[in-house]
C-alpha positions in Angstrom: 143.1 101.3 58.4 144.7 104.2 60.6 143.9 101.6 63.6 146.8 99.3 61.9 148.8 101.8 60.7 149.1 102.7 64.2 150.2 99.4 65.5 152.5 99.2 62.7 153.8 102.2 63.6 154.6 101.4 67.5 155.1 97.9 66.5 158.6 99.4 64.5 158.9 102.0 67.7 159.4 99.4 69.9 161.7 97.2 67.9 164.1 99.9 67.9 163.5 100.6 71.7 164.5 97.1 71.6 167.6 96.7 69.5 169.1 100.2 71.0 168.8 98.5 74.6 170.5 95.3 73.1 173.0 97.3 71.1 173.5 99.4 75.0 174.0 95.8 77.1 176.1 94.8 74.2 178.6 97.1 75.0 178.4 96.3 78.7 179.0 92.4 78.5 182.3 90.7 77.7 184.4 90.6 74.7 185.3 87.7 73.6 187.3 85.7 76.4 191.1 85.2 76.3 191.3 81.8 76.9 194.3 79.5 78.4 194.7 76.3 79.9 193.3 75.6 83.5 196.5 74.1 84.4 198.8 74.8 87.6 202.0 76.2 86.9 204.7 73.5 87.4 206.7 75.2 89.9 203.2 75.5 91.9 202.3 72.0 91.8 205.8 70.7 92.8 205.1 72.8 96.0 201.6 71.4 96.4 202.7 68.4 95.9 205.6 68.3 98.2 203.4 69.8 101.2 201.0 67.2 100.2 203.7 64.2 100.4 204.1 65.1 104.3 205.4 67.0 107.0 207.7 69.8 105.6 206.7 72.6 108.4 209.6 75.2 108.4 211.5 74.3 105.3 211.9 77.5 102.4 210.3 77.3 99.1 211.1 79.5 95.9 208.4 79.8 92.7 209.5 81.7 90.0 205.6 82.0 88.0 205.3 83.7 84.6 202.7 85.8 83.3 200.9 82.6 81.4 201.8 80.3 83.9 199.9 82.7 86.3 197.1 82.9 84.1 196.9 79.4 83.5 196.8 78.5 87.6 194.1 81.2 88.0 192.0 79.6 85.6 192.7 76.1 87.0 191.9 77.9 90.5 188.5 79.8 89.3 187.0 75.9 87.3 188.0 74.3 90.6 186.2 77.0 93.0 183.0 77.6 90.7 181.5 80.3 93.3 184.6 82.6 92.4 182.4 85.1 90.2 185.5 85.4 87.5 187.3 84.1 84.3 189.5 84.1 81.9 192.2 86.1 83.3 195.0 88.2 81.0 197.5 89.5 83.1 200.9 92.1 82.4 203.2 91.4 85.0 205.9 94.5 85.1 208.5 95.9 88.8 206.1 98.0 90.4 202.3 96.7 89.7 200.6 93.9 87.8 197.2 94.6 85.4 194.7 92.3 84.3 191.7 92.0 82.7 188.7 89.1 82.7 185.2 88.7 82.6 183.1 88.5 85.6 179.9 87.6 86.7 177.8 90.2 88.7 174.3 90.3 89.3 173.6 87.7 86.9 175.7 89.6 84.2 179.0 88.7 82.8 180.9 91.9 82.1 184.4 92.4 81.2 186.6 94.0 84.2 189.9 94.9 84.7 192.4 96.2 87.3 195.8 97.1 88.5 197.3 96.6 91.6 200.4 96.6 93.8 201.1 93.3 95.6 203.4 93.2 98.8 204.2 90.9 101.8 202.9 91.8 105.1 203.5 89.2 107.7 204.0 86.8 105.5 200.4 87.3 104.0 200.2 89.3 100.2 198.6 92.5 100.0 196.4 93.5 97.5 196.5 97.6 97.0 193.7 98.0 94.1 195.3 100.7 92.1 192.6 101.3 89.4 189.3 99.3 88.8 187.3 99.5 85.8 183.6 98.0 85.5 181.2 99.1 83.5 178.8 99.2 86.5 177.3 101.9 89.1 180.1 102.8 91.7 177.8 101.0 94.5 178.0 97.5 92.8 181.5 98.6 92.0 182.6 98.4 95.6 180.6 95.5 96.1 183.4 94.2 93.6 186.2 95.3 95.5 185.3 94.0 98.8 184.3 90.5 97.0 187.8 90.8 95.8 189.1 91.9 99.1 187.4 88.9 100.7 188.6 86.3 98.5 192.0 87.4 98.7 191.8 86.7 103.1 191.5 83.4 102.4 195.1 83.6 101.2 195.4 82.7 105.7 194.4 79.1 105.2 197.1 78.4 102.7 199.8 75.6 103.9 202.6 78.3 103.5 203.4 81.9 104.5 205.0 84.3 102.1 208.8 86.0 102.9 209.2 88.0 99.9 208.0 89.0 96.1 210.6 89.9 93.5 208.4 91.7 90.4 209.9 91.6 86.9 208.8 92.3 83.6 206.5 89.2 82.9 207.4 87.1 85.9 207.6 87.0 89.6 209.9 85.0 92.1 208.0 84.5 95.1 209.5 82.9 98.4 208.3 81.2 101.3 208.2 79.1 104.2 205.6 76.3 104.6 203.8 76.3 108.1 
């Protein structure tokens, strides 16, 4: 009888255990995801398309891109490039820095991040200053992060256009270019 009283006893001990480490990750993993279309901004495809259609090399190009519409081509972007670790993107899009939030996958778990950065031209490549970073992980996987982040955004050199300037408003930006 004490025998099972025992085992009843850690049997209810470890439940607990249990459901406080649930409760714990719980609080770690995503809310629930702000979701938009995975569709490219019209202004974006109109570009794509007409450096698609043929040889444009040298002619200007002007995208004025909302903060949905920005949204919406990052999620198009992120279901076409599965191996990009993120989703659901909510951004705030204001003069001098834009903030966003979205859920991530890292090690296996999918935790909600979020950051704000500055964005500039440098020749004619953005620049991605990370401002603040917040993810509910150790700092070492934390600047694994970044420099994911930092590597993704070097890819921005194989794009068919280069970047002249950035004009930041309060939910939009006019970006202008030249295609290569």
């Amino acid at each position: 009888m004490e025998m099972m009283k025992r085992l009843t006893l850690n049997f209810w001990i470890a439940t607990i255990l249990i459901m406080a480490n649930l409760f714990t990750w719980a609080g770690v993993t995503a809310p629930k995801p702000y979701v938009v279309e995975a569709i490219r901004a019209p202004e974006v495809a109109a570009l794509l398309d007409h450096i698609a259609s043929g040889n444009h090399s040298g002619e200007t190009w002007e995208v004025t891109i909302t903060e949905l519409e920005a949204e919406q081509t990052m999620t198009w972007y992120f279901a076409r490039y599965p191996s990009i670790p993120f989703a659901h993107p909510h951004i705030t899009i204001t003069p001098d820095r834009m903030m966003g939030e979205m859920d991530a996958v890292i090690v296996g778990l999918q935790v909600h991040v979020g950051a704000t950065v500055q964005i500039t031209i440098k020749e004619g490549l953005p620049v991605v200053k990370i401002l603040d970073l917040s993810i509910p992980l150790p700092a070492s996987i934390r600047q694994a992060v970044e420099d994911q982040i930092q590597t993704e955004l070097q890819r921005a050199d194989r794009l068919p256009v280069r970047f002249i300037s950035a004009e930041w408003g309060l939910g939009k930006v006019k970006v202008k270019g030249i295609i290569r």
